[in-house]
N, C-alpha and C positions, 0 to 999 in steps of 0.2 A: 504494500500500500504506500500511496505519498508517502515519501518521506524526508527530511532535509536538515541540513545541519549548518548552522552560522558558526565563523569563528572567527577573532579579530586577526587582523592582519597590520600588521606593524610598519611605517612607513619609515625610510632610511634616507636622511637629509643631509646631503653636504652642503658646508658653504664654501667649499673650495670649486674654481672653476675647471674643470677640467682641461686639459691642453693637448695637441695632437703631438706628430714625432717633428713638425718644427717649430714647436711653441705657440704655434696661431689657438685663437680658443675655440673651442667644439660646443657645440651644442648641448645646452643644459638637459636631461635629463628628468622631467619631473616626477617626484614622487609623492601620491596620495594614500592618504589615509582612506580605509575602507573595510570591510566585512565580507568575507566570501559567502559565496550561498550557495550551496550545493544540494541539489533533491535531483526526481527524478525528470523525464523534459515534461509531463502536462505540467508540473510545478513550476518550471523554468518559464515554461511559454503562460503561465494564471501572472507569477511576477511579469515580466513582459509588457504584459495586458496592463497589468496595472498601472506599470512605469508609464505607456504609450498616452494612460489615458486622461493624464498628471498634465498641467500647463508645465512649459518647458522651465520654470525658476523652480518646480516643486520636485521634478524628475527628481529620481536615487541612483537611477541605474549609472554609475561607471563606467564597466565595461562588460562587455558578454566574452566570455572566458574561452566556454569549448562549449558541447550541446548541452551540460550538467551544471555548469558554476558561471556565477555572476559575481561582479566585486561592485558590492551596495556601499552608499553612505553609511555610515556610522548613526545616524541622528534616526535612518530610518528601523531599523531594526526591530526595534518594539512593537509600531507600524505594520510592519510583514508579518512579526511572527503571528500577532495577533489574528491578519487575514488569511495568512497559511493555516494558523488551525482550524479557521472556516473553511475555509478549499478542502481538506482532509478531511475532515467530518463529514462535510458536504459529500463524498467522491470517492469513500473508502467502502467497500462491497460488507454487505450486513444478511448474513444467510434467512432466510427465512423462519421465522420463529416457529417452533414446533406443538401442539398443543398436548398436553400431558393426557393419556390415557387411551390416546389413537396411533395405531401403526399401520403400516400402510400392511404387513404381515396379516393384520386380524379381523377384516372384510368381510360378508358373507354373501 
């Protein structure tokens, strides 16, 4: 069933500029802070939805990783997990409830 796991990811900032092999300077490098988020792809593609459905100042999405992981804002977190476990609950398979005293065995 759905399932998915957030973990922080830790962002590595230099202030030093970096330099090629004849001292000219190279192209900064940025590094952001963010939160990976790894589930299965309907999970992937429900985040997705959601980020696409966001005015562009509220977007979370970072970047899309591979077809399993996304690297979210930090601030959203909370945010997702919350509407992931609606997506889940919503979308996880629930066997049919059985009634106590009938089997399909004892018919006449």
């Amino acid at each position: 069933p759905g399932s998915c796991s957030c973990s922080s990811l830790a962002a590595v900032e230099s202030g030093a500029r970096p330099r090629g092999r004849r001292g000219e300077p190279r192209a900064m490098v940025q590094a952001m802070k963010g939160v990976l988020l790894k589930g299965d792809i309907p999970l992937k593609e429900f985040v997705l939805s959601l980020n696409e459905s966001r005015i562009p100042s509220e977007k979370f999405v970072i970047a899309d990783l591979d077809e399993r992981t996304l690297l979210i804002q930090p601030q959203a977190k909370a945010f997702l997990e919350e509407k992931l476990q609606g997506f889940v609950e919503e979308n996880q398979y629930q066997p049919p409830l059985r009634s106590s005293g009938h089997s399909a065995g004892n018919r006449k």
